[in-house]
C-alpha positions, 0 to 999 in steps of 0.5 A: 311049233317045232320051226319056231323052237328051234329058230328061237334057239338059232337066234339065242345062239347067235346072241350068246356067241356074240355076248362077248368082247373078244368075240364082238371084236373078231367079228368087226374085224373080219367084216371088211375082209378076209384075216388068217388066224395069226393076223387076227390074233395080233390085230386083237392081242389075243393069245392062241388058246383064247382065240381057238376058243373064240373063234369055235364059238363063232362057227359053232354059231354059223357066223364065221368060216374057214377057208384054206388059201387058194395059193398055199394051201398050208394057209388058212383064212377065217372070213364072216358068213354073209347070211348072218351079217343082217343081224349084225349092226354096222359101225365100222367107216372107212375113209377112202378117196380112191379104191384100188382092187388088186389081184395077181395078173390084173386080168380078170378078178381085179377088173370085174370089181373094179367095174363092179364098184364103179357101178355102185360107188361114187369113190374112185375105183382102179385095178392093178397086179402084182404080176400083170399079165399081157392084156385082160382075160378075154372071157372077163372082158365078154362077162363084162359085156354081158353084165353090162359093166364097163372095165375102164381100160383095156390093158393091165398095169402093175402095183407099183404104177397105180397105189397111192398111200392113202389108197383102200386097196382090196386084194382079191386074191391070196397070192397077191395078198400074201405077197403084199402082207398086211397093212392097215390100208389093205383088205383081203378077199379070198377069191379063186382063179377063174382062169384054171377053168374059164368057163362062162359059168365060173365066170358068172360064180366070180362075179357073184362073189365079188358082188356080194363082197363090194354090196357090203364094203360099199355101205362102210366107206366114204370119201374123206373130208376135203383138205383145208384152203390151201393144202396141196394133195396129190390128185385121185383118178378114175380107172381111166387116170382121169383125176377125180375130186373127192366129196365131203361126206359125214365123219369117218374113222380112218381102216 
């Protein structure tokens, strides 16, 4: 049958796009989060042309996309389609002992994954800004409700105050993340502003976003193993700063 012809050749492209090295490591590198192309050509030392060459396979494929920054939109991000990701094996583990989500004013997007992620993970959750409004975003708290979420606390509270450095912080928003810059514990997530539009629908989309996001970070991170007896390590808190104790889980390679 024609369906069947042509779903074969879906499948065969998909193969032959990640029949390659280069190709496999773009695609564990973009499985976690969202990386603009020069941050992905120096994470894997590829040179420009070769990378261009890579990453055409890929979309030609239906496994990667690209996006413009919400923020500047002279940048561009590249991110993994979430339809093509059961054909792919996960191998990736991240080592955690507190997330930390992290937008611009700590006001909506931030405090609905961290509500999201506290309902599906054992790892402590937090939320911070980098330029933290006056209070959360009343239409966030009312999502909230609506979904059944719980947003840990009432008011927001800047970077600074709240990241640990052996945090996972999840920036969820281009601002933020650009101004952060790239580090080996930071993912990116490339998510709009509800606010400019705040409606009860965009809303809803946002929180659709983030759950298809956190359903796939949760699977690949683990809390690291406890330290030895007698080695002193700072305390990891819940969003309320109610200190948390870490569990020991299977092995992990630290993000």
């Amino acid at each position: 049958m024609e369906i069947e012809t042509n779903e074969r050749r879906g499948r065969a492209a998909l193969h032959h796009a990640l029949a390659d090295p280069a190709r496999l490591a773009i695609v564990d590198a973009l499985l976690v989060g969202d990386l603009s192309p020069g941050e992905l050509g120096g994470t894997l030392g590829l040179p420009s042309n070769l990378l261009a060459h890579h990453l055409r396979v890929l979309q030609e494929a239906g496994l990667v996309t690209r996006t413009r920054s919400h923020a500047d939109r002279r940048r561009a991000y590249l991110r993994l389609i979430p339809a093509t990701l059961e054909a792919l094996s996960v191998t990736t583990t991240i080592a955690a002992p507190r997330v930390v989500f992290v937008c611009t004013r700590n006001g909506a997007r931030s405090p609905l994954a961290a509500a999201l992620w506290a309902a599906r993970s054992r790892i402590p959750v937090t939320s911070a800004g980098t330029h933290p409004g006056p209070r959360l975003n009343p239409r966030a708290v009312s999502t909230a409700r609506r979904h059944g979420l719980h947003l840990g606390r009432s008011h927001t509270v800047h970077i600074r105050d709240v990241v640990e450095p052996a945090d996972l912080v999840v920036a969820v928003c281009d601002k933020a993340y650009e101004e952060l810059g790239p580090d080996p514990r930071r993912v990116h997530w490339s998510v709009p502003d509800p606010g400019p539009i705040d409606t009860d629908e965009i809303f809803d989309d946002l929180l659709d976003q983030l759950t298809d996001r956190i359903d796939r970070l949760v699977p690949l991170t683990r809390a690291p193993a406890p330290p030895p007896r007698g080695t002193d390590t700072p305390p990891v808190t819940d969003q309320a700063g109610r200190p948390v104790l870490a569990r020991a889980t299977d092995p992990e390679v630290q993000l």
